[in-house]
N, C-alpha and C positions, 0 to 999 in steps of 0.2 A: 264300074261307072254305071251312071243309069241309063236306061235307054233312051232313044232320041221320043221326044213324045212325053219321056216323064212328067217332068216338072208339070207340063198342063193336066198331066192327070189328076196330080195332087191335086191341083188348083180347085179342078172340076167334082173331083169324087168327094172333095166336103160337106159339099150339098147332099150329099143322098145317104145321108147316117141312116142306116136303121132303127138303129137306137138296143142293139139288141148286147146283151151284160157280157164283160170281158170282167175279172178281176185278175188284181194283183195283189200280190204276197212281198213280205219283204223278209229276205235271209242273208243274218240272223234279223229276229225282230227287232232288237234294241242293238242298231250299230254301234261301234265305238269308232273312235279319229282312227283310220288307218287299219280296219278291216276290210275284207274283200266280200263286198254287197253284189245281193245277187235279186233284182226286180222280179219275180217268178210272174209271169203270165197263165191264166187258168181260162177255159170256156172259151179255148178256139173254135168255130167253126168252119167247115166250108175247106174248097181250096183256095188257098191265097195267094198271091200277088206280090205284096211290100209290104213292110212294115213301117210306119216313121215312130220315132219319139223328142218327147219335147222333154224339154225339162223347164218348165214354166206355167203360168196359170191358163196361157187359151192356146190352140193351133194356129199360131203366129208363128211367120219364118224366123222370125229375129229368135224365137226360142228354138229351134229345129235342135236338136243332138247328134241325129243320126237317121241314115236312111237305109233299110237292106232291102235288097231283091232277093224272095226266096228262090228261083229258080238259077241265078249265079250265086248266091252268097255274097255278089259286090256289096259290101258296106260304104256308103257317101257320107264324112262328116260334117254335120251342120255348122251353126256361128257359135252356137253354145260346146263345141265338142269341147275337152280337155286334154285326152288323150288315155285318160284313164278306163274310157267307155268301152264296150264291144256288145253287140247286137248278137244272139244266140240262134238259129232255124227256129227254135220254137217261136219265136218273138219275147226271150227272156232278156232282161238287161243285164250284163255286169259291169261292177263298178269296182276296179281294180285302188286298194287303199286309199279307199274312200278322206274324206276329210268335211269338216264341218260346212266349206261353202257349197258340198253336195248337196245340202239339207232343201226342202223344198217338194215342191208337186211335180211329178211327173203322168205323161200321156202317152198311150200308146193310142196311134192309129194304125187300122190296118184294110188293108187294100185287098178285093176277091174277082174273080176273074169277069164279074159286072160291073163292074168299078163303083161295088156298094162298101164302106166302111163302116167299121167297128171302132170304137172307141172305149179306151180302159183307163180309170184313175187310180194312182197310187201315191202316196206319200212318203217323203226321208226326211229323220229328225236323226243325225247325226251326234253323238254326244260324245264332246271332247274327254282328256283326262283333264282335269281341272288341275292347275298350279295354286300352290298356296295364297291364297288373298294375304289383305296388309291391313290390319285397319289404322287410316290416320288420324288425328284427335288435334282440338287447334288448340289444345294445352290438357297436360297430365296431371297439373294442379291447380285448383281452382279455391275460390272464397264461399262458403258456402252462401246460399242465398242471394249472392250479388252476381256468380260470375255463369254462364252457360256455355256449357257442353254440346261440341258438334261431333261425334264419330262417324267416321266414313270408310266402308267396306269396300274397299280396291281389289276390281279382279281384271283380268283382262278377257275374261270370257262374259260378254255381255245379257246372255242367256242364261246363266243357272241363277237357281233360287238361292236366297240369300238367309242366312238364320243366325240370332247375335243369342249370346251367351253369357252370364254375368256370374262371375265367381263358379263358371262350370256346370251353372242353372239356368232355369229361365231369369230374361230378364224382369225387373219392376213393374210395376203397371202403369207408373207417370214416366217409365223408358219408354215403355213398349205405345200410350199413345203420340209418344215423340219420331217415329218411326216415318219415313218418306212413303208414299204412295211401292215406291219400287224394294221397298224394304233396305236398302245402301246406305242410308245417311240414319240418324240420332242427333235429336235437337231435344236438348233439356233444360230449360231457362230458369235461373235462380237453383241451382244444385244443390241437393242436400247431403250430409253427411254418413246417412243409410246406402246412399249409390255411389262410396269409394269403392273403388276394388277393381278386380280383373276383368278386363271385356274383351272379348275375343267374336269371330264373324265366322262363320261357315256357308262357303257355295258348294253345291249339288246340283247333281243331276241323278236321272236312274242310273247313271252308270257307274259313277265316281262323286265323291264328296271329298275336300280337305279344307280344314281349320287353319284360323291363323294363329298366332305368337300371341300371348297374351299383351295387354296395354293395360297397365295398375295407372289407375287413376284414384290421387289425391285429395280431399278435400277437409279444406282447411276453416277450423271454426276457433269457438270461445276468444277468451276463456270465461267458463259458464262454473256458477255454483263453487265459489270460492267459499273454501272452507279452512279452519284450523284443526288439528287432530291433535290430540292428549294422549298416549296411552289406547290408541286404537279407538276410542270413543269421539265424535263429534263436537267440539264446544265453538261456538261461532256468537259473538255477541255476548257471550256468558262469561262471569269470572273462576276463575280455576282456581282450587286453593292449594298451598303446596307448603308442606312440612320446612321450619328453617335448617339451613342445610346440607338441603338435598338436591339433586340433580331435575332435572327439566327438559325434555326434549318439547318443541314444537312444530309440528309439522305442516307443510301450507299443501294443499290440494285443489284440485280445480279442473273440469272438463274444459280440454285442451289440447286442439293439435293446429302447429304442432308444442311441443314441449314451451311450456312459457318462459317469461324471464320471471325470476324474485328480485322483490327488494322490501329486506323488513324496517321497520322503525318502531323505535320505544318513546315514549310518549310525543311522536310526531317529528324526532330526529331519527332520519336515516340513520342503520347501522352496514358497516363493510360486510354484509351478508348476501352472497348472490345465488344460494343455494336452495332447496325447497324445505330447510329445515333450520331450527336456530336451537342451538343449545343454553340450557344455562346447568353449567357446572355445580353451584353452588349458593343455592336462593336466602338471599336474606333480604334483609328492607330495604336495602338500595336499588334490587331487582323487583321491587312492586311496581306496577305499571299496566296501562293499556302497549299491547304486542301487535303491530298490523303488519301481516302480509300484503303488499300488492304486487300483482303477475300482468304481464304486459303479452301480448302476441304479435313477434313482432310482421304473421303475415295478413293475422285481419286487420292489425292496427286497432285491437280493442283490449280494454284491460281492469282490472277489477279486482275487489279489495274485502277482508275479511280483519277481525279483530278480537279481540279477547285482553280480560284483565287479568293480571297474576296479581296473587294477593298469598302473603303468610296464611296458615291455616291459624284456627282459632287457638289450637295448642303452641304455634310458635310464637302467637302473639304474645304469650303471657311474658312478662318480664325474666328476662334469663342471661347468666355473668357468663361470656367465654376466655380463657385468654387467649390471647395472640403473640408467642407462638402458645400452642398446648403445655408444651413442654418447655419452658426455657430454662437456658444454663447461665451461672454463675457468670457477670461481668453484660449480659445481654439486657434489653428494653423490654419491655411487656408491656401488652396493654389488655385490661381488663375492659373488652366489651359488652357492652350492654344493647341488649337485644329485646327489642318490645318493653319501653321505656314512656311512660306515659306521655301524651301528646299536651295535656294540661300540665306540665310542669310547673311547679314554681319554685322551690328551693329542694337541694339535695346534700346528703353528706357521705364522704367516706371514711370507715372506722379502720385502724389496726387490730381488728378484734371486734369483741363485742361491743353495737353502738352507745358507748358512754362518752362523756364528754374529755378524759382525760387519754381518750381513744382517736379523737379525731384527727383525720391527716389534714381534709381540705372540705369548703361547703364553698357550695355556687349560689349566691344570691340571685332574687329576679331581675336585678338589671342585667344579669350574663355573665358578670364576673366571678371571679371565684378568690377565696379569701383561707388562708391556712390554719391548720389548727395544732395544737397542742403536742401532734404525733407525726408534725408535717418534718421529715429528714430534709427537703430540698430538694428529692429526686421525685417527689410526685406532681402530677399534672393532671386537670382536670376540663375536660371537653362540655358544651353545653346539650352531648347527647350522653350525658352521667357518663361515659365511659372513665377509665383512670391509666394514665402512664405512669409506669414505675420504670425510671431511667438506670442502668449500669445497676443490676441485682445483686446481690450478695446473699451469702450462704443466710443473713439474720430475717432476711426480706419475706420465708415459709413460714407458711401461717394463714389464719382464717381473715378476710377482708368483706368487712361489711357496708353495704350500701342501704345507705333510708335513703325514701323521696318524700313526698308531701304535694299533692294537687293544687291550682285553682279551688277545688272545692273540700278542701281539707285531708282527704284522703289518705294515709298514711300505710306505707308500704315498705319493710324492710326485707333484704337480700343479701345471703350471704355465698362466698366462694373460698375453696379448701385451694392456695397456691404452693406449690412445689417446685421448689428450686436446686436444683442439679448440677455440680460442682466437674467440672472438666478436669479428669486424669493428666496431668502433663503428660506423663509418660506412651498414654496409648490416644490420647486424645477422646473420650471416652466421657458418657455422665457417669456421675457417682450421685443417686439417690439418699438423701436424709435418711439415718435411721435416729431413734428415740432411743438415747442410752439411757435416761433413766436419773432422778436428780436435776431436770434441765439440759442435760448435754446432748449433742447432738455429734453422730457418727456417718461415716460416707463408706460405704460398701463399693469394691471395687474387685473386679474380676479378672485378675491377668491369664491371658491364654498364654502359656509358654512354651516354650515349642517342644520341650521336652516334658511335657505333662505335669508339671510343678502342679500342688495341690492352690487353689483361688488363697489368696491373702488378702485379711483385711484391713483396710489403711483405718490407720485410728489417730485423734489428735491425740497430743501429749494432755496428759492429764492436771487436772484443773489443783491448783494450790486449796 
């Protein structure tokens, strides 16, 4: 305890500072939360008296710590004690596991057998171990250009410095002058699609630093630059030309997240296509056309449209006989189609052979109808895109068929096609191919697999009287 008399000593020997230098040391220099701190006192002189310490900014009782008398060692604790404290004979402080509210100015006074005082200042910056910050975001997906970006670095350690990270780097430069006074907070108005990604916050101190969990932020745009793709080549607005045929892929493209919707249409009818592609199998004239992709988003709510025309190339345009089927058999339909058939049409005919008049099956006049000719059986039929149906074929049906046309402008165009017709094996189900025996006759070649290796036999008609 103090002696009777103390307390007015204090009171009194504040007045008479000398003013002459005390320092203090602090060990270690860079505390951590829960080290045992030791205030080292330097440049005693004299013999002493008491020591007091504050732990506050003036020698105010409200801040007192502790009181020693060197000659008992009685230590008296102040309002500020904690219990952590102890006062050394030298006049050194220790601070037994320490913690962050230790941080602050400390005072030593000290008392000499004049009751002249010394006064020493020393400083405690305590530096916690830092817990993982959080950062929170008031949405991980946004529209670009419309919507803005708040991130906020949550720590509970009010004191460390704060440092944000984008994709593991620094951040942007329209981040960084988005940044609060206190570096916690990111305000980015109107976002752009260059600042998705990963953002993470790190507090520090000299002692200790830890990162947070990253936060993937999205941003949501287009769809931009809607295009068609051919063959890996760009065509947008342009006509494509395409062999008759032949296959077609179309592919729709567009800067877009996220993934848009398709919807294609041919000549402005929607097709059941909801893919970023559209096939065409098999291009002939019915597949000419303007081809539009349009792609919708469904989170900007914006959407947009590219186009192209498909056109026959110059070689499929030219008039040319398919049938349909290629191959047909004996008892089957056929249709001789015609492909790239002049657009000025005006009268057509077709022959059993060469165009002579004692040849002709059937002619289409300009009013659309169609009128028989000379070589017309009754099973032909004729379309006013020239094509020709030959109904229920028979073996007599092979042979050359010819098409004339004649234009609007005179124009005169004849066309011929080599047809073969293919006789169905009863027995295996099987074509039998025409051959030329020669004289006029006609033979069908037939191939029996037997299961015992039988050498192939050929069926032949009975011969002619």
């Amino acid at each position: 305890m103090a002696p009777s008399g103390y307390s007015w000593l204090l009171l009194s020997a504040t007045f008479l500072n000398v003013g002459a230098e005390i320092s203090i040391t602090l060990e270690p220099a860079q505390p951590t939360e829960g080290d045992n701190v030791t205030l080292l006192v330097h440049g005693l002189s004299g013999e002493l008296l008491a020591y007091n310490w504050y732990a506050g900014p003036t020698l105010s009782v409200s801040y007192l710590l502790a009181s020693y008398i060197v000659s008992t060692g009685d230590e008296t604790p102040g309002p500020v004690y904690t219990g952590r404290e102890a006062v050394r004979p030298d006049g050194s402080l220790d601070i037994q596991g320490i913690l962050p509210g230790h941080s602050g100015t400390y005072i030593l006074q000290t008392f000499n057998r004049q009751f002249q005082t010394e006064v020493g200042y020393g400083h405690v910056q305590v530096y916690e171990i830092l817990a993982q910050p959080t950062v929170l975001a008031n949405s991980t997906a946004l529209v670009e250009r419309r919507d803005t970006l708040r991130l906020t670095c949550s720590s509970p350690s009010p004191t460390a410095e704060v440092r944000w990270f984008f994709n593991g780097g620094a951040l942007p430069v329209a981040l960084r002058l988005g940044l609060s006074p206190d570096g916690r907070t990111i305000s980015r108005h109107g976002i752009r699609r260059e600042e998705a990604g990963a953002y993470q916050c790190e507090v520090w101190n000299p002692v200790s630093v830890s990162r947070s969990k990253p936060v993937n932020l999205t941003v949501y745009f287009g769809p931009e630059r809607v295009a068609i793709l051919q063959d890996s080549t760009t065509r947008t607005g342009c006509t494509i030309k395409v062999d008759f045929n032949t296959s077609l892929t179309l592919w729709c493209v567009s800067r877009s997240c996220p993934e848009p919707e398709y919807v294609w249409a041919f000549n402005g009818q929607a097709l059941r296509n909801g893919q970023d592609h559209l096939n065409i199998s098999s291009m002939t004239a019915a597949q000419e056309g303007t081809y539009t992709c349009i792609v919708k988003n469904t989170k900007t709510l914006l959407s947009g449209s590219a186009s192209v025309v498909v056109k026959l190339s110059a070689a499929a345009v030219a008039m040319m006989i398919v049938p349909v089927p290629t191959k047909p058999m004996e008892g089957q339909d056929v249709t001789l189609t015609v492909q790239g058939y002049p657009k000025d049409l005006l009268v057509y005919a077709w022959y059993r052979g060469p165009a002579s008049e004692p040849n002709r099956l059937l002619s289409q006049l300009p009013s659309g109808t169609w009128i028989a000719g000379p070589a017309h059986t009754g099973r032909e039929v004729g379309f006013p895109n020239c094509s020709l149906l030959v109904q229920k074929l028979n073996l007599t049906d092979t042979g050359r068929y010819t098409l004339k046309t004649v234009t609007l402008q005179g124009k005169t165009e004849t066309l011929d096609v080599e047809l073969q017709v293919t006789r169905e094996y009863a027995g295996r189900g099987k074509a039998c191919p025409l051959l030329d025996g020669g004289g006029g006759s006609k033979r069908s070649l037939c191939f029996l697999h037997q299961a015992r290796g039988h050498r192939p036999k050929m069926d032949m008609p009975p011969p002619s009287d």
